[in-house]
N, CA, C and O of each residue as an XYZ file, in Angstrom:
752
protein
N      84.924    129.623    108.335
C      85.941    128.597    108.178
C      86.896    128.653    109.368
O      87.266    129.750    109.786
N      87.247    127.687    109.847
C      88.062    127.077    110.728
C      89.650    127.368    110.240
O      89.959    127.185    109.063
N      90.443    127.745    111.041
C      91.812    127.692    110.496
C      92.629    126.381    111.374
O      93.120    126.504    112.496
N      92.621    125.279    110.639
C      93.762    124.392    111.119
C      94.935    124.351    110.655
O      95.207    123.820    109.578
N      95.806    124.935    111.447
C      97.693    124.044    110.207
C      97.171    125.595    109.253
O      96.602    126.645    109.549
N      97.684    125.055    108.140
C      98.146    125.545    107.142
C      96.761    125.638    105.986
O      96.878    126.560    105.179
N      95.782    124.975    105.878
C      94.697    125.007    105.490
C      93.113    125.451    105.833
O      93.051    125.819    107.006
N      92.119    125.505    105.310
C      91.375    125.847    105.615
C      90.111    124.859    105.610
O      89.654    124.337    104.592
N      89.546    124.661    107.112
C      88.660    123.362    106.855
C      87.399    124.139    107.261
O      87.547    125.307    107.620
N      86.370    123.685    107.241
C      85.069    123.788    107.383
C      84.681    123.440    108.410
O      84.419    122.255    108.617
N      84.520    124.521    109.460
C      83.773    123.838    110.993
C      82.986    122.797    111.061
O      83.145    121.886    111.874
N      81.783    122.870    109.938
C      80.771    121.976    110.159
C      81.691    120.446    109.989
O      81.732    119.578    110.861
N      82.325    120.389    108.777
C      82.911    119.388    108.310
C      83.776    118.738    109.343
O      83.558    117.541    109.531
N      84.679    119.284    110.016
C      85.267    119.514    111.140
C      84.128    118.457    112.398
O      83.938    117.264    112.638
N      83.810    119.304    112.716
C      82.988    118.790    113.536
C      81.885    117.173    113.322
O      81.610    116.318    114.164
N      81.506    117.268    111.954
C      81.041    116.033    111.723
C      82.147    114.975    111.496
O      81.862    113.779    111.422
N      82.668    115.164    111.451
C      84.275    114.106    111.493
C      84.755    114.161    112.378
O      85.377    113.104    112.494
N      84.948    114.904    113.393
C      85.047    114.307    114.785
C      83.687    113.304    115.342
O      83.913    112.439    116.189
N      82.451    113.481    114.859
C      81.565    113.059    115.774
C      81.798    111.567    114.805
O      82.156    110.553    115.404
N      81.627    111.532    113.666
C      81.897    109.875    113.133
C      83.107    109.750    113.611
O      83.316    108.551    113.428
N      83.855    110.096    114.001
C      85.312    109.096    114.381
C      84.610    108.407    115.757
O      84.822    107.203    115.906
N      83.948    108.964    116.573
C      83.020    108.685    117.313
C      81.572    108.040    117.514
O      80.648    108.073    118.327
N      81.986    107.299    116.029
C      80.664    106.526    115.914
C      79.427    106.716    115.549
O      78.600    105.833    115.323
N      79.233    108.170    115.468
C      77.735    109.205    115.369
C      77.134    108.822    113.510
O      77.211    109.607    112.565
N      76.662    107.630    113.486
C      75.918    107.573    112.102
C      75.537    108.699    111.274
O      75.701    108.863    110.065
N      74.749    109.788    112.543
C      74.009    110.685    111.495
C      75.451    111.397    110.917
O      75.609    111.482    109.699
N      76.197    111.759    111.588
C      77.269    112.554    111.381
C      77.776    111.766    109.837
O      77.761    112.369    108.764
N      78.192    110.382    109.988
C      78.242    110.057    108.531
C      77.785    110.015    107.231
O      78.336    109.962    106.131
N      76.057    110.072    107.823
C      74.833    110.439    106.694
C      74.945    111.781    106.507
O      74.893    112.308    105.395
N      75.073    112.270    107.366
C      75.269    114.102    107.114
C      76.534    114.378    106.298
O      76.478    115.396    105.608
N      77.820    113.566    106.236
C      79.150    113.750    104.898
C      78.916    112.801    104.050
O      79.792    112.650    103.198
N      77.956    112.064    104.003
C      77.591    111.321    102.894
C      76.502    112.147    101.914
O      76.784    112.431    100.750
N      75.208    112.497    102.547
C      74.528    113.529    102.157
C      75.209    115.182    101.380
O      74.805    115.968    100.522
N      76.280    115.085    102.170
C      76.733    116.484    101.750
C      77.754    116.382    100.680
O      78.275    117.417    100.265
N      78.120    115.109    100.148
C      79.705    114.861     99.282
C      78.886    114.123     97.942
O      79.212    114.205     96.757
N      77.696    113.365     98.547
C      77.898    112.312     97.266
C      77.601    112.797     96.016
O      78.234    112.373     95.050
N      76.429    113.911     95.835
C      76.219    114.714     94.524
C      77.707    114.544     93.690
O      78.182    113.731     92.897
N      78.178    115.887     94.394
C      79.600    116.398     93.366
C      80.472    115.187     93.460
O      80.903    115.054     92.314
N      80.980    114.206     94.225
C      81.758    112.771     94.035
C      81.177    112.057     92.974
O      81.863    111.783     91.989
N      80.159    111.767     93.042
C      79.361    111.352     91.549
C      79.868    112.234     90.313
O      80.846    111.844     89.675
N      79.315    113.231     90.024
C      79.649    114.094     88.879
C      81.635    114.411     89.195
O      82.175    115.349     88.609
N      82.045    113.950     89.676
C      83.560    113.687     89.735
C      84.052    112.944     88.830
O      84.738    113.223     87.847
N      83.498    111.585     89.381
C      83.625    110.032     89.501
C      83.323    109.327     87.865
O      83.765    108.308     87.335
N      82.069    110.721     87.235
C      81.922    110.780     85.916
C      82.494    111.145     84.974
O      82.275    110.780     83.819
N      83.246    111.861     85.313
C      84.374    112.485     84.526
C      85.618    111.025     84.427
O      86.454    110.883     83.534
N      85.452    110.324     85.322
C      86.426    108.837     84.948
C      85.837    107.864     84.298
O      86.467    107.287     83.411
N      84.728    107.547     84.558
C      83.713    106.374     84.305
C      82.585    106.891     83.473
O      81.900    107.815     83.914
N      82.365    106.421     82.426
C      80.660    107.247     81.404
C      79.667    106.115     81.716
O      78.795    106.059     80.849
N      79.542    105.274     82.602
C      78.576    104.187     82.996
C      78.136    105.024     84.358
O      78.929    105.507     85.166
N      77.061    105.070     84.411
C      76.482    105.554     85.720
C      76.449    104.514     87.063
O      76.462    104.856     88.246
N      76.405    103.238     86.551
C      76.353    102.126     87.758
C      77.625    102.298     88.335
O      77.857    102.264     89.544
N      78.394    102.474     87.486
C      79.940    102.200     87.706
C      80.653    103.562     88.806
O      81.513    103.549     89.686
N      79.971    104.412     88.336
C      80.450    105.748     89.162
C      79.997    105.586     90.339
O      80.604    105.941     91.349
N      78.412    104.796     90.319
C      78.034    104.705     91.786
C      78.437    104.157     92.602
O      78.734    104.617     93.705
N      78.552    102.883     92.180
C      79.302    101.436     92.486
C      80.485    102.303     93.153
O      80.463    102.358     94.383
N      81.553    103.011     92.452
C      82.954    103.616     93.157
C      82.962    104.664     93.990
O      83.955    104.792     94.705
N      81.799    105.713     94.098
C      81.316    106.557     95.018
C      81.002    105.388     96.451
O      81.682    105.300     97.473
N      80.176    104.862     96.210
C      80.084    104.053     97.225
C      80.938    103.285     98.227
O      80.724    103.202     99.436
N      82.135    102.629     97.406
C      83.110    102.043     97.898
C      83.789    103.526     98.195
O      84.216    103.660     99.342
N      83.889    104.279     97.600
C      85.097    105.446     98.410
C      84.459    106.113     99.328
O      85.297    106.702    100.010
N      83.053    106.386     99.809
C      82.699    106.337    101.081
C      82.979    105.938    102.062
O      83.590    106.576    102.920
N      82.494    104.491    102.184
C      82.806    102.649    102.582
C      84.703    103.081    103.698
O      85.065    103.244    104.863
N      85.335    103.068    102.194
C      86.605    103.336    102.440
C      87.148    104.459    103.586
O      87.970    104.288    104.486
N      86.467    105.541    103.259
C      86.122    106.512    103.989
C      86.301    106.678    105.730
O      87.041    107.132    106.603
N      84.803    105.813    105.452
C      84.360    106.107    107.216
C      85.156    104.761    107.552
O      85.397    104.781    108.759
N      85.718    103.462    106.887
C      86.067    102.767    107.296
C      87.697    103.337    108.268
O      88.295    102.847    109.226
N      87.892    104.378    107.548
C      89.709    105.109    107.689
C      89.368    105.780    108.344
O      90.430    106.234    108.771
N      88.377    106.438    108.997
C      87.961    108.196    109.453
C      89.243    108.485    110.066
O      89.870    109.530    109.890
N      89.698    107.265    110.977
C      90.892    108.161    112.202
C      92.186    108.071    111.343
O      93.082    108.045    112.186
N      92.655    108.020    110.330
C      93.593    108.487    109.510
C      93.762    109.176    108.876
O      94.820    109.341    108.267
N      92.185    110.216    108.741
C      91.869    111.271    108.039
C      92.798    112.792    108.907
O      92.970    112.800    110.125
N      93.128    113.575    108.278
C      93.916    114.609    108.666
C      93.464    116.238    109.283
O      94.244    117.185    109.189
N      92.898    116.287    109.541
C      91.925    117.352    110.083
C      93.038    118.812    109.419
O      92.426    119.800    109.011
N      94.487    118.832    109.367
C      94.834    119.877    108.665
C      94.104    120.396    107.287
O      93.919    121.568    106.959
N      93.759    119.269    106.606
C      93.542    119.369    104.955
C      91.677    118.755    105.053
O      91.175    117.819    105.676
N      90.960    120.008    103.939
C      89.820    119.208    103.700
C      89.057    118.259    103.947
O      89.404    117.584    102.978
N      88.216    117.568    104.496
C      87.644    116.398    104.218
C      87.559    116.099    102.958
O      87.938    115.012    102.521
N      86.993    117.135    102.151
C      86.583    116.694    100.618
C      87.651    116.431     99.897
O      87.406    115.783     98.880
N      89.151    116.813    100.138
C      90.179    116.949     99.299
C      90.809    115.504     99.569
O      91.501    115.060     98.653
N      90.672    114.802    100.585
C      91.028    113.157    101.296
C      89.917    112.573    100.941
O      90.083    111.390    101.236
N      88.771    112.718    100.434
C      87.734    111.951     99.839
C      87.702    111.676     98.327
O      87.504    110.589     97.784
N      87.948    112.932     97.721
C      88.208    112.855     96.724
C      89.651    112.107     95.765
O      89.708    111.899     94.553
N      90.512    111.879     96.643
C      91.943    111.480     96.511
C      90.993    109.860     96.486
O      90.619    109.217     95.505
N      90.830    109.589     97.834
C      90.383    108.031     97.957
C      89.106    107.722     96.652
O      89.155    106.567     96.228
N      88.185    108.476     96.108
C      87.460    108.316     95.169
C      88.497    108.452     93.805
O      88.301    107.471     93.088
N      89.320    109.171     93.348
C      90.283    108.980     92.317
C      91.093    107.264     92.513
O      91.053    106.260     91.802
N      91.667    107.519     93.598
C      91.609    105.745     93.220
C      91.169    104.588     93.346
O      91.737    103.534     93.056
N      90.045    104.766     93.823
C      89.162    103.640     93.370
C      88.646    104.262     92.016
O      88.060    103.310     91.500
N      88.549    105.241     91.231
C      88.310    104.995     89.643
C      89.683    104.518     89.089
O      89.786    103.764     88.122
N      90.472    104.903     89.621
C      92.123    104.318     88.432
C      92.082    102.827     88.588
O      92.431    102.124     87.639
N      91.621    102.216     89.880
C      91.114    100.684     90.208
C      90.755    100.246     89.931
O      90.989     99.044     89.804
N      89.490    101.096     89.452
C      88.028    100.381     87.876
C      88.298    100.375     87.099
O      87.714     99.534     86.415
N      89.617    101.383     86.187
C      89.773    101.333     84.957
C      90.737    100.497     84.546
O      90.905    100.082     83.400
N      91.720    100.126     86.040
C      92.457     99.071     85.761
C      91.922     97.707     85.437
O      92.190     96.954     84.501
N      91.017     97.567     86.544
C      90.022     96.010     86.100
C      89.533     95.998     84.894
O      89.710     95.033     84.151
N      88.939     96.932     84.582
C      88.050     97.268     83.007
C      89.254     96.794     82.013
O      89.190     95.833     81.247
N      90.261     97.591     82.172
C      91.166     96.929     80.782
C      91.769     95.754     81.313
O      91.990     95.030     80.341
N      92.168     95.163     82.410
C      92.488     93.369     82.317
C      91.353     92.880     81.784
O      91.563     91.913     81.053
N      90.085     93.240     81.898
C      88.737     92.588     81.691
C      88.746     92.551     79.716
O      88.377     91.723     78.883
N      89.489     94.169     79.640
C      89.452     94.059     77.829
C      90.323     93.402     77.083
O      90.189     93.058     75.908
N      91.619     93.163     78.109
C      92.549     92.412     77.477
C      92.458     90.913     77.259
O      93.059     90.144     76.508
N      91.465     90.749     78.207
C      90.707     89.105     78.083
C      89.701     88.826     76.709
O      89.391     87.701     76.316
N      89.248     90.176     76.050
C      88.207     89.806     75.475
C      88.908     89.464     73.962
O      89.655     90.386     73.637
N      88.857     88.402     72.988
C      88.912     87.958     71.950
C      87.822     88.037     71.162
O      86.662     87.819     71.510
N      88.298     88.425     69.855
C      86.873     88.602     68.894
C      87.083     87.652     68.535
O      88.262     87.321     68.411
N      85.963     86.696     68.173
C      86.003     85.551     67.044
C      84.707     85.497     66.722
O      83.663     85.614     67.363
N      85.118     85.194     65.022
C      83.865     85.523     64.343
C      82.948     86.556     64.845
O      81.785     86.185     65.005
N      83.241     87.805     65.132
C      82.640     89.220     65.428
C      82.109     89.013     66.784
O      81.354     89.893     67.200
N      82.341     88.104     67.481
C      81.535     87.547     68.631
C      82.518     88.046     70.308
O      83.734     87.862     70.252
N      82.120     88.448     71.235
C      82.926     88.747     72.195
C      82.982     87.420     73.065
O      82.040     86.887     73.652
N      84.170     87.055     73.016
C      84.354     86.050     74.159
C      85.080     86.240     75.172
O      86.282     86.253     74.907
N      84.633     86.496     76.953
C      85.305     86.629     77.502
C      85.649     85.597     78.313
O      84.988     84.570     78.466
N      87.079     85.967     79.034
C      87.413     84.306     79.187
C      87.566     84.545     80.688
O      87.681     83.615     81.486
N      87.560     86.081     81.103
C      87.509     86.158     82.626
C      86.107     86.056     83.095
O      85.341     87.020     83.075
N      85.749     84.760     83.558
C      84.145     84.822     84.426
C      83.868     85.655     85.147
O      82.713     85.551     85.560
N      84.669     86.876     85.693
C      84.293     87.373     86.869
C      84.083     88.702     85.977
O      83.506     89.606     86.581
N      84.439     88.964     84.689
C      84.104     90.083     83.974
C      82.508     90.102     83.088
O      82.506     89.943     81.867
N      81.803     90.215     83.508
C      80.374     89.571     82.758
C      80.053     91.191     82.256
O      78.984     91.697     82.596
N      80.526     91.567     81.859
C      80.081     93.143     80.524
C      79.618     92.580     79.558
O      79.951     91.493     79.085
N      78.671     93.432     79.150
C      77.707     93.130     77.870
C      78.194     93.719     77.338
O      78.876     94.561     77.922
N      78.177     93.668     75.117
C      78.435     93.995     74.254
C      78.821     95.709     74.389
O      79.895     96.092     73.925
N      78.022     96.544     74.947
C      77.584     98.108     75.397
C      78.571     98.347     76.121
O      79.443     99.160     75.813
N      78.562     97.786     76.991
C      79.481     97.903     78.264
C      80.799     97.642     78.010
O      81.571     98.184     78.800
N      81.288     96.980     77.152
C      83.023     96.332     76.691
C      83.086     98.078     76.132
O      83.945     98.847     76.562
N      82.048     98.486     75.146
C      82.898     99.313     74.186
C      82.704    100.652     75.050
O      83.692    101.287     74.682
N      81.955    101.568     76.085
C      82.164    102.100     77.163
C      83.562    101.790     77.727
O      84.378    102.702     77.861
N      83.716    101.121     77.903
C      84.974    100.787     79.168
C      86.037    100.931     78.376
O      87.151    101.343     78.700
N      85.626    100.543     77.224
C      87.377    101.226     75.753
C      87.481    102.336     75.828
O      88.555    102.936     75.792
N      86.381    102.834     75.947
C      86.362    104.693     75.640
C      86.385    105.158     76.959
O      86.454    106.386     76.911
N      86.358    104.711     78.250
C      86.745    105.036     79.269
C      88.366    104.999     79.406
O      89.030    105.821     80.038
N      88.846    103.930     78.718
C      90.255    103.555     79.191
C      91.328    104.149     77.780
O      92.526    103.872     77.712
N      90.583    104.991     76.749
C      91.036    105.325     75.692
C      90.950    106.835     76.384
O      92.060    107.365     76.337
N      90.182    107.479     76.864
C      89.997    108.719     77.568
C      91.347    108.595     78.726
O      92.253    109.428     78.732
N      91.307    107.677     79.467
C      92.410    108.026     80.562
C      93.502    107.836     79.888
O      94.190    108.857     79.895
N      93.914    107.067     79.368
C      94.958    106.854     78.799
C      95.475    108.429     77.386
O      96.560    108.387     76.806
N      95.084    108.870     77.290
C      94.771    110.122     76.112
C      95.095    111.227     76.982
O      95.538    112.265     76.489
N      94.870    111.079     78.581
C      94.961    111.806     79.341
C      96.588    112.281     80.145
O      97.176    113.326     80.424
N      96.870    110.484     80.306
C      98.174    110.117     80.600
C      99.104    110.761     79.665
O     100.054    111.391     80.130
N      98.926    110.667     78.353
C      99.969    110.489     77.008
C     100.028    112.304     77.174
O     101.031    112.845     76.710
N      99.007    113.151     77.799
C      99.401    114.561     77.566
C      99.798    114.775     78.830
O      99.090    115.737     79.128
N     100.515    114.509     79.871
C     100.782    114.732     80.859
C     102.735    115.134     80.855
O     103.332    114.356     80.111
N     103.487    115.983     81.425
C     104.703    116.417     80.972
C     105.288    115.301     80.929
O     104.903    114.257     81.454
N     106.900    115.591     79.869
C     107.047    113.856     80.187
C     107.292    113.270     81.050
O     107.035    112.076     80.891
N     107.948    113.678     82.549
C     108.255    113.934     83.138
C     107.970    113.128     84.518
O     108.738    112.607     85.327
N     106.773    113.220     84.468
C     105.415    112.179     84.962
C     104.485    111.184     84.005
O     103.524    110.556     84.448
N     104.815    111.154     82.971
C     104.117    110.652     81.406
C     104.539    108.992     81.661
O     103.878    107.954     81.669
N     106.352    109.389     81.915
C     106.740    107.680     81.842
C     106.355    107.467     83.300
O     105.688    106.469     83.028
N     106.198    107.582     84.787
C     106.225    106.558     85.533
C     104.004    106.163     85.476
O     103.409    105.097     85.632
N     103.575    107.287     85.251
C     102.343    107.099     85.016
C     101.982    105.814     84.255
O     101.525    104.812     84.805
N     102.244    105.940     82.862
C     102.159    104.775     81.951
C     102.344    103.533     82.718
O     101.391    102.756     82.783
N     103.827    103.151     83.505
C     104.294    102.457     83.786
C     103.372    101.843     84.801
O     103.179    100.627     84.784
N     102.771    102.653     85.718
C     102.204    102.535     87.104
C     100.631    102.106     86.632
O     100.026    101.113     87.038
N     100.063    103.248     85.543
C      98.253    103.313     85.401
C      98.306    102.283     84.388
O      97.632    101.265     84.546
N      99.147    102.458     83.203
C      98.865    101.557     82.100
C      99.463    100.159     82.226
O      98.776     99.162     82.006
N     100.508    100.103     82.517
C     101.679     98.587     82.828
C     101.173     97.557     83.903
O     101.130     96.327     83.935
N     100.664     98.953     85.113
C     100.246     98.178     86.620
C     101.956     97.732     86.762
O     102.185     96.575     87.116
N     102.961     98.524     86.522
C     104.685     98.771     87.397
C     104.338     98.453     89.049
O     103.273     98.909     89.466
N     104.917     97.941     89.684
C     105.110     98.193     91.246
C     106.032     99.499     91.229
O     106.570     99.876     90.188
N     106.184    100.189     92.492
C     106.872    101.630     92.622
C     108.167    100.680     92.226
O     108.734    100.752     91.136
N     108.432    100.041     92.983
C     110.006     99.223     92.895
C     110.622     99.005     91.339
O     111.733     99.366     90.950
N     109.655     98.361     90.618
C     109.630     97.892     89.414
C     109.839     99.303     88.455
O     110.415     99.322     87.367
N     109.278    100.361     89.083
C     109.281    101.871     87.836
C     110.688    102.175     88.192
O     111.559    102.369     87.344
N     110.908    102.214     89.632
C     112.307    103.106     90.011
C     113.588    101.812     89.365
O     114.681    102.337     89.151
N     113.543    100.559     89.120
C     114.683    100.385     88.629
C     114.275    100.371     86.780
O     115.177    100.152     85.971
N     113.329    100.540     86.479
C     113.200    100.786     84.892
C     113.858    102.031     84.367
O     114.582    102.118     83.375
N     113.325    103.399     85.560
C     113.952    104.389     85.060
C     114.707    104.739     85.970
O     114.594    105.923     86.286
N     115.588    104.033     86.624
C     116.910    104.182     87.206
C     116.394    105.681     87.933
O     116.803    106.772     87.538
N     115.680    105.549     88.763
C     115.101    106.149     89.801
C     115.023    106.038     91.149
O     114.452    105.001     91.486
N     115.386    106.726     92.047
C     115.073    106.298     93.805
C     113.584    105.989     93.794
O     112.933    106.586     92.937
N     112.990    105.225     94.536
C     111.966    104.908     95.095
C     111.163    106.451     95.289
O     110.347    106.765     94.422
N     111.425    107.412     96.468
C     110.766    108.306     96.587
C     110.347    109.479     95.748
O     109.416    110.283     95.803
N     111.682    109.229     94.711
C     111.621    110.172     93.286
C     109.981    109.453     92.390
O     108.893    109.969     92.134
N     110.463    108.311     92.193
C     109.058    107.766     91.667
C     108.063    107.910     92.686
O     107.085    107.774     91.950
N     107.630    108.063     93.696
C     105.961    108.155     94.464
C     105.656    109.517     94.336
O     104.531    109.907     94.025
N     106.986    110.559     94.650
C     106.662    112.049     94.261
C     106.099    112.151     92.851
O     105.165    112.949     92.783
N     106.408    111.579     91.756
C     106.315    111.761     90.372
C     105.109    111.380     90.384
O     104.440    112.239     89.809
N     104.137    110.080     90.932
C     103.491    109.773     90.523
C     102.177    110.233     91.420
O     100.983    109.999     91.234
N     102.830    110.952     92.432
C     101.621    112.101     92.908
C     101.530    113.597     92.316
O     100.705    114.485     92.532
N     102.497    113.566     91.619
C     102.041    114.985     90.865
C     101.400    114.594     90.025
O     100.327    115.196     89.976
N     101.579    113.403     88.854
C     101.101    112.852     88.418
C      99.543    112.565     88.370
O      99.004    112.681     87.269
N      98.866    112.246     89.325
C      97.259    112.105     89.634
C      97.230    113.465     90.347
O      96.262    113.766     91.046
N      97.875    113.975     90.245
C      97.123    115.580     91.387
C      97.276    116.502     89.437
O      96.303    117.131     89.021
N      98.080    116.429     88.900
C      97.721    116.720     87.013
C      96.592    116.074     86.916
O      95.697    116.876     87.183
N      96.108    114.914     86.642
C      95.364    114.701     86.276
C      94.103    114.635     87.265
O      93.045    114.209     86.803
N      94.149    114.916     88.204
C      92.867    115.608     88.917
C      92.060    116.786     88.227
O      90.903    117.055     87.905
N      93.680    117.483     88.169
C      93.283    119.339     87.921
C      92.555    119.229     86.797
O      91.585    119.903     86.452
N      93.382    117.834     85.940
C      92.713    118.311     84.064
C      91.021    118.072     83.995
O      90.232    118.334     83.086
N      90.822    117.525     85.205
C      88.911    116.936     85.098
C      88.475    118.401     84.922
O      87.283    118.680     84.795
């Protein structure tokens, strides 16, 4: 291991992230090859649909190499991959419940009224128990971080919108709500 800063990075890793900031494909197939297993079985722990985990592994790749030169060479690759793969799942689970809040039962029948949400019968009640799991997750979190979480994961709050609800500075709420997902990282 490499000592950069204050952390500990991985030469190889190191080095293949310099060579994709540089354009080197294989270098990207080589941190794509080497991340996507465990990002998947991550990504599952948010999502119980397998398309869906892939689908967001994919985009937080995407995202990834699209950012490489904003990536921090002090800290992990995997620990800045994994951050960008956590929110693109809090992203899915946000769509998933606007998508559930659209759905009306009538006469036992699912009608959804967002076209762009096309879930089958299987798939609505997955995405409850996905968003009944995070949310179950939120509600045990100190309180501390409990309310701007809710406000932010469950409400969809702007930072602006949490800090004058709970008569908060701005930076008090972004700190809160990164301990916040770095708790609920740890609890996976």
């Amino acid at each position: 291991m490499a000592k950069i800063g204050s952390k500990h990075i991985s030469i190889d890793d190191y080095n293949l992230v310099v060579a994709a900031r540089d354009g080197d494909q294989k270098a990207f197939a080589a941190l794509y090859d080497k991340y996507r297993s465990a990002l998947l079985a991550f990504l599952l722990k948010y999502v119980s649909i397998t398309e869906d985990a892939e689908d967001i592994c994919q985009r937080s790749f995407e995202k990834a190499f699209m950012n490489i030169n904003r990536y921090n060479p002090q800290y992990a690759f995997s620990t800045w991959l994994y951050i960008i793969a956590q929110n693109e799942a809090i992203d899915h689970i946000r769509k998933a419940r606007n998508a559930l809040k659209s759905v009306s039962l009538s006469g036992g029948e699912a009608d959804l009224r967002d076209t762009s949400a096309t879930y089958s019968p299987e798939e609505i009640v997955i995405l409850k128990q996905d968003m009944d799991h995070f949310t179950s997750r939120i509600l045990n979190l100190p309180e501390k971080y409990r309310e701007v979480a809710i406000l932010r994961f469950l409400r969809d709050y702007a930072y602006e919108e949490i800090a004058n609800e709970l008569q908060l500075t701005l930076g008090a709420v972004k700190t809160r709500i990164n301990r916040a997902k770095k708790i609920l990282r740890e609890t996976i």
